[in-house]
C-alpha positions as CSV (number, residue, x, y, z in Angstrom):
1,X,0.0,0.0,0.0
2,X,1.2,3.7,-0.7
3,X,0.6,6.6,1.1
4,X,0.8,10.1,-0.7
5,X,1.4,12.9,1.9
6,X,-1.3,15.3,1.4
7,X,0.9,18.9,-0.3
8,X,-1.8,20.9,0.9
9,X,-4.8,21.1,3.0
10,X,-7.2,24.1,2.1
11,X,-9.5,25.0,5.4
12,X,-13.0,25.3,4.8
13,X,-16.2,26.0,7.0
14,X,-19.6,24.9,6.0
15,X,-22.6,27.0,6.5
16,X,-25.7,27.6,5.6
17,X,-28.8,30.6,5.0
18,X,-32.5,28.5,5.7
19,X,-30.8,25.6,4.1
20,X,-28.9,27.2,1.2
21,X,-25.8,25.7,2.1
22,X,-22.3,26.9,1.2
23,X,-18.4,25.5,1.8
24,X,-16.7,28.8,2.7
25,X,-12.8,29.1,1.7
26,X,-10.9,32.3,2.9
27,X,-7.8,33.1,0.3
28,X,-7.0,36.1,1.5
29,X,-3.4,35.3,2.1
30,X,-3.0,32.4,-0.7
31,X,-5.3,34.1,-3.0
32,X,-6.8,30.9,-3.4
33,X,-7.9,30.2,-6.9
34,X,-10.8,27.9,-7.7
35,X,-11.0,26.2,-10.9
36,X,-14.4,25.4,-12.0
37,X,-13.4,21.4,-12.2
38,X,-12.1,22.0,-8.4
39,X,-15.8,23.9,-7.8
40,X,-17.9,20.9,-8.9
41,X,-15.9,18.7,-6.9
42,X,-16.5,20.6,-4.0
43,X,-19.9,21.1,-4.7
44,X,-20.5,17.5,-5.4
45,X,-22.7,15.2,-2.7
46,X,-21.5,12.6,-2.9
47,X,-17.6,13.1,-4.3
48,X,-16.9,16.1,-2.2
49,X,-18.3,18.3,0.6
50,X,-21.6,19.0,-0.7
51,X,-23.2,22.8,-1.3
52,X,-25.0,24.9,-3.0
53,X,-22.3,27.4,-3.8
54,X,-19.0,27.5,-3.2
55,X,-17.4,31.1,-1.4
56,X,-14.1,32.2,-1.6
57,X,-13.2,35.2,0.6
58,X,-10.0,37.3,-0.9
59,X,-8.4,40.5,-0.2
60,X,-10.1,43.9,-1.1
61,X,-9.4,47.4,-1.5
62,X,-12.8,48.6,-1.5
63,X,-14.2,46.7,1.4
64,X,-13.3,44.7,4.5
65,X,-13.2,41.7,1.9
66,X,-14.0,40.6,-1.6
67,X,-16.6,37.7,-1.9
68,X,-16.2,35.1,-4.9
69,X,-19.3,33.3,-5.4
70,X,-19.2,30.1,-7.8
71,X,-22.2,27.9,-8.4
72,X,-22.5,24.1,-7.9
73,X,-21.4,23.7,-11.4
74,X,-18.3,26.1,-10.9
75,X,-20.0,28.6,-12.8
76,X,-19.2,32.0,-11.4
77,X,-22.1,34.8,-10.0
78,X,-22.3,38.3,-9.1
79,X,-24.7,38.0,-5.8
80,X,-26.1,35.5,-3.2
81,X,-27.7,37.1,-0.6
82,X,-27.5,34.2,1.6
83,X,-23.8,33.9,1.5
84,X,-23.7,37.3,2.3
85,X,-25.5,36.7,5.3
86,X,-22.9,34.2,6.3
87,X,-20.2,35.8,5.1
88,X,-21.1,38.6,6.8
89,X,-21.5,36.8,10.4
90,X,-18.2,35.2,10.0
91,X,-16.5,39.1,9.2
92,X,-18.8,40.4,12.7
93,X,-17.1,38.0,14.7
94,X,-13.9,38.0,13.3
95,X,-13.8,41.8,13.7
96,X,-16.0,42.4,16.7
97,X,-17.8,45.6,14.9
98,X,-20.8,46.4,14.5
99,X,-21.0,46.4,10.6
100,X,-18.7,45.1,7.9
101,X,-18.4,45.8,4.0
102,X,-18.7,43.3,1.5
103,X,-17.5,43.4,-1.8
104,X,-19.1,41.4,-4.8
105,X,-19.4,41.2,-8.6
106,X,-22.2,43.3,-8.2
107,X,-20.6,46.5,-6.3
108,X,-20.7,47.0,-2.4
109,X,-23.2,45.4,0.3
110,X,-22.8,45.7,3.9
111,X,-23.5,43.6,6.8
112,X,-25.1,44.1,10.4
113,X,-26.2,42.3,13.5
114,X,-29.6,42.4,14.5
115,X,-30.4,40.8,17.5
116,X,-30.1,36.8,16.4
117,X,-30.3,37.8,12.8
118,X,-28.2,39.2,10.3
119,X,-29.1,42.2,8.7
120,X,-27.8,43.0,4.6
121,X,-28.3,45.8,2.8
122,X,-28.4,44.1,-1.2
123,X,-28.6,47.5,-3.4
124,X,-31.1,48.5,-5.9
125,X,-32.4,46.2,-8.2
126,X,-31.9,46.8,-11.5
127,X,-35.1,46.4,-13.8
128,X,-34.1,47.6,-17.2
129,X,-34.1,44.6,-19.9
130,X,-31.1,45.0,-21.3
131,X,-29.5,45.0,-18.0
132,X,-31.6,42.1,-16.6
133,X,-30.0,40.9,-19.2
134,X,-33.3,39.8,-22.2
135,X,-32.0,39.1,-25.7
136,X,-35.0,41.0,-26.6
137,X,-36.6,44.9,-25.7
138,X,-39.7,43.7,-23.5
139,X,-41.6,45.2,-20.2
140,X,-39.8,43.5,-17.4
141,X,-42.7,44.1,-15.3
142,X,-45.4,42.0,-17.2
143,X,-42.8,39.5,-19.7
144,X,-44.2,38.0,-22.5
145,X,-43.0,34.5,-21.5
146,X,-45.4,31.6,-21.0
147,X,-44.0,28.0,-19.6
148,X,-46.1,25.3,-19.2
149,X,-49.0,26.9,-16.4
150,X,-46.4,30.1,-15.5
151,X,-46.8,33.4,-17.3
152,X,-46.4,36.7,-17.1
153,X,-43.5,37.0,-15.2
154,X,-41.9,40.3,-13.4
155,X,-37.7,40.3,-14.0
156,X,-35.6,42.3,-12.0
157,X,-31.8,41.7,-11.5
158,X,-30.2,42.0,-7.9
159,X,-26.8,40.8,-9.1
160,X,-28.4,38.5,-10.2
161,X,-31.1,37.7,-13.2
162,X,-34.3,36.7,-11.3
163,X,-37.7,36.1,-13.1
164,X,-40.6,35.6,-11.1
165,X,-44.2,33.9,-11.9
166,X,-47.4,34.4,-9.4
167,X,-49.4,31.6,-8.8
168,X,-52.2,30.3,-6.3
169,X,-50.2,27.6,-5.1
170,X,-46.8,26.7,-5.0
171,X,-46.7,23.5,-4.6
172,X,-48.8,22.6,-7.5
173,X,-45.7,23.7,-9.9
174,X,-43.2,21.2,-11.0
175,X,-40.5,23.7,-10.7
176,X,-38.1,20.3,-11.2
177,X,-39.4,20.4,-14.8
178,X,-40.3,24.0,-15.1
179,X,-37.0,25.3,-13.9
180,X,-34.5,24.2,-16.1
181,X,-36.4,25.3,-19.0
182,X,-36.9,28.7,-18.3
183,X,-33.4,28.4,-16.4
184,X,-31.9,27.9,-19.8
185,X,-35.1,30.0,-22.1
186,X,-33.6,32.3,-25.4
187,X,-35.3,35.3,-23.6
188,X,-32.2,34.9,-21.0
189,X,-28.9,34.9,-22.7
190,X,-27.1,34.4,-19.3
191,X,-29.4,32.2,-17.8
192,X,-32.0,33.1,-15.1
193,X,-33.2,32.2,-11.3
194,X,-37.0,30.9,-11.4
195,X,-39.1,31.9,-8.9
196,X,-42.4,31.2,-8.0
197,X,-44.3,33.3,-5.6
198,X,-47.8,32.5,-3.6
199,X,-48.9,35.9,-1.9
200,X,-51.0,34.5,1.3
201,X,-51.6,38.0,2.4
202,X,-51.0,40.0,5.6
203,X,-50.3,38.2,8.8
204,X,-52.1,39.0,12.5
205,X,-49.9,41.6,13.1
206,X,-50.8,43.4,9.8
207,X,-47.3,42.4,8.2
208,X,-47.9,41.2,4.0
209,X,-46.8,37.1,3.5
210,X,-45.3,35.5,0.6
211,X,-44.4,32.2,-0.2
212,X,-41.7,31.7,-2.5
213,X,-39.9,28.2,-3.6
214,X,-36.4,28.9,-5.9
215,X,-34.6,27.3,-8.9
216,X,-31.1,28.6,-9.0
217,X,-29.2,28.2,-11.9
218,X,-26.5,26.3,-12.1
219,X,-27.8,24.7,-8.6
220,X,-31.0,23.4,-9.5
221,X,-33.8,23.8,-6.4
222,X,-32.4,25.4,-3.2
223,X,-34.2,25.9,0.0
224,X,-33.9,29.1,0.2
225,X,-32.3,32.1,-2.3
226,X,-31.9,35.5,-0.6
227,X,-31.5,37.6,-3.7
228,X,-34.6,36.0,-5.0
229,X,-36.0,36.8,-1.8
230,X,-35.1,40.7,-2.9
231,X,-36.3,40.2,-6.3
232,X,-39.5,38.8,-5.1
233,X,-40.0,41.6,-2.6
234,X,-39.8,44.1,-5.5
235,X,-42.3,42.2,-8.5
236,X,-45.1,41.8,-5.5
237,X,-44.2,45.6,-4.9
238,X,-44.5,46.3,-8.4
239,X,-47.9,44.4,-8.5
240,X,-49.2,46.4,-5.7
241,X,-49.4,42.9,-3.5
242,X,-47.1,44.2,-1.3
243,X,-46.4,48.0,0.3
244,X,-42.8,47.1,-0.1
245,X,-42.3,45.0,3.1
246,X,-43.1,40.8,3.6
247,X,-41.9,38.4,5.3
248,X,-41.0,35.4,3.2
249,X,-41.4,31.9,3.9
250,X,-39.0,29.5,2.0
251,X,-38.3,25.7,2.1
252,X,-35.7,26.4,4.1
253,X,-37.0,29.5,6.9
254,X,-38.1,32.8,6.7
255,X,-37.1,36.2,5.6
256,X,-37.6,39.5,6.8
257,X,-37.4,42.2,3.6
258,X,-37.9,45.6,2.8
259,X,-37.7,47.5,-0.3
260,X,-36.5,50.9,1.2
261,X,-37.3,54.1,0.5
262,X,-33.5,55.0,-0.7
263,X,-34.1,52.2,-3.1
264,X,-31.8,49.7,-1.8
265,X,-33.7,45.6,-0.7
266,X,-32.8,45.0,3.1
267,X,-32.9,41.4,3.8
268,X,-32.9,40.1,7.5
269,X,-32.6,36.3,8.2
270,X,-30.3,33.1,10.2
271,X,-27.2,32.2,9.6
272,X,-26.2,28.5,10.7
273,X,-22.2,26.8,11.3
274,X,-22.2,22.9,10.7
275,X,-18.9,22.0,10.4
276,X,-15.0,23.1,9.8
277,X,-12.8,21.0,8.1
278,X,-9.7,20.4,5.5
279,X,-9.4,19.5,1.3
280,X,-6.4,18.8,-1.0
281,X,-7.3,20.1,-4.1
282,X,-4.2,19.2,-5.9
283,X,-4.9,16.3,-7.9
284,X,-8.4,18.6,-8.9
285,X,-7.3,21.0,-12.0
């Protein structure tokens, strides 16, 4: 039998945001890398560590760090609100402050405690169809897209393109089916999250409810996706179902979000630890 000494062990922590679950690398003094043949292998359930999204935390000029953000299949993405939660929990501690910035593909966020929650500040979404991106000029508040039983969709980007389809019940959609072909539609040259949104209303204390279930692309269903949370806080504002404030309930937990009046989507949830641990990635190119 041989043994290979293991060259080099890269550190990791695994976390997760209402069950969207990431392995969380910080390169700030290797400037670590990732391949995206290293990311699927990380990503991977049962040949690697398993997650949603793989973060790589590296060294910033513009903020207290700059967040790399690569999808199960090692494609890379602007935003994930989620991670930011986490990442931004990890920074508070690490720090001992009261609010950290967080730089991303898709400019500056910042990150505060709130009581057991964590408190983001995700920007403005961006609802302009060529910056969404659409291959085509079309209203990006009432899209002329039809899949299956969804239609008439609301885009907005938030790093992120994010369409999202209102129906009475969300758990009468095969978004299994549904997802990937609107994930991968010619009205989205880059690809698109699917969302689909049940509005069940205000709550006892007066406060609007919306149920929301994800397909990420290049993850496939997630239990939860805080920049679709955003997104979704701003279509039901846009359709008046909302006075730009819900709390949303996903697969995985529950939301707070506001849409606020400086334009920019708060988003307040949990962030959970599950484990540390160690990965040679150098037989992985």
């Amino acid at each position: 039998m041989t043994i290979r000494l293991v060259s080099h062990l890269h550190f990791f922590r695994k976390m997760h945001g209402l069950g969207n679950d990431f392995v969380i690398f910080d390169g700030r003094t290797d400037h670590l890398d990732l391949t995206e043949d290293q990311a699927r292998h990380i990503a991977s359930r049962n040949r690697g560590i398993g997650c949603d999204q793989i973060i790589t935390l590296l060294p910033s000029t513009a903020a207290d760090v700059f967040m790399r953000i690569q999808n199960a299949d090692g494609s890379e993405v602007n935003a994930c609100g989620n991670a930011t939660r986490c990442v931004g929990d990890i920074l508070l501690r690490e720090k001992d402050c009261v609010q950290v910035s967080i730089e991303t593909g898709a400019g500056l966020l910042s990150a505060m405690r709130d009581g057991d929650l964590i408190r983001v500040d995700m920007g403005a979404p961006v609802r302009d169809w060529h910056q969404i991106p659409l291959s085509q000029k079309m209203d990006t508040d009432h899209l002329k897209l039809t899949v299956g039983p969804l239609s008439d969709p609301v885009a907005v980007n938030m790093g992120n393109p994010h369409v999202i389809f209102f129906v009475d019940d969300v758990d009468s959609i095969a978004l299994d089916e549904l997802g990937p072909q609107i994930e991968n539609h010619a009205l989205f040259p880059e690809r698109v999250n699917v969302s689909i949104v049940e509005n069940w209303g205000p709550n006892g204390q007066g406060i609007s409810e919306l149920r929301l279930r994800v397909w990420e692309r290049g993850a496939g269903i997630t239990e939860a996706c805080g920049s679709a949370a955003c997104s979704a806080v701003v279509a039901a504002s846009v359709r008046g179902l909302v006075d730009r404030k819900a709390i949303i309930e996903l697969d995985g937990g529950v939301l707070t979000m506001e849409w606020a009046a400086n334009g920019h989507v708060m988003m307040a949830g949990a962030v959970s630890y599950v484990f540390d641990g160690e990965i040679c990635l150098d037989d992985i190119t």
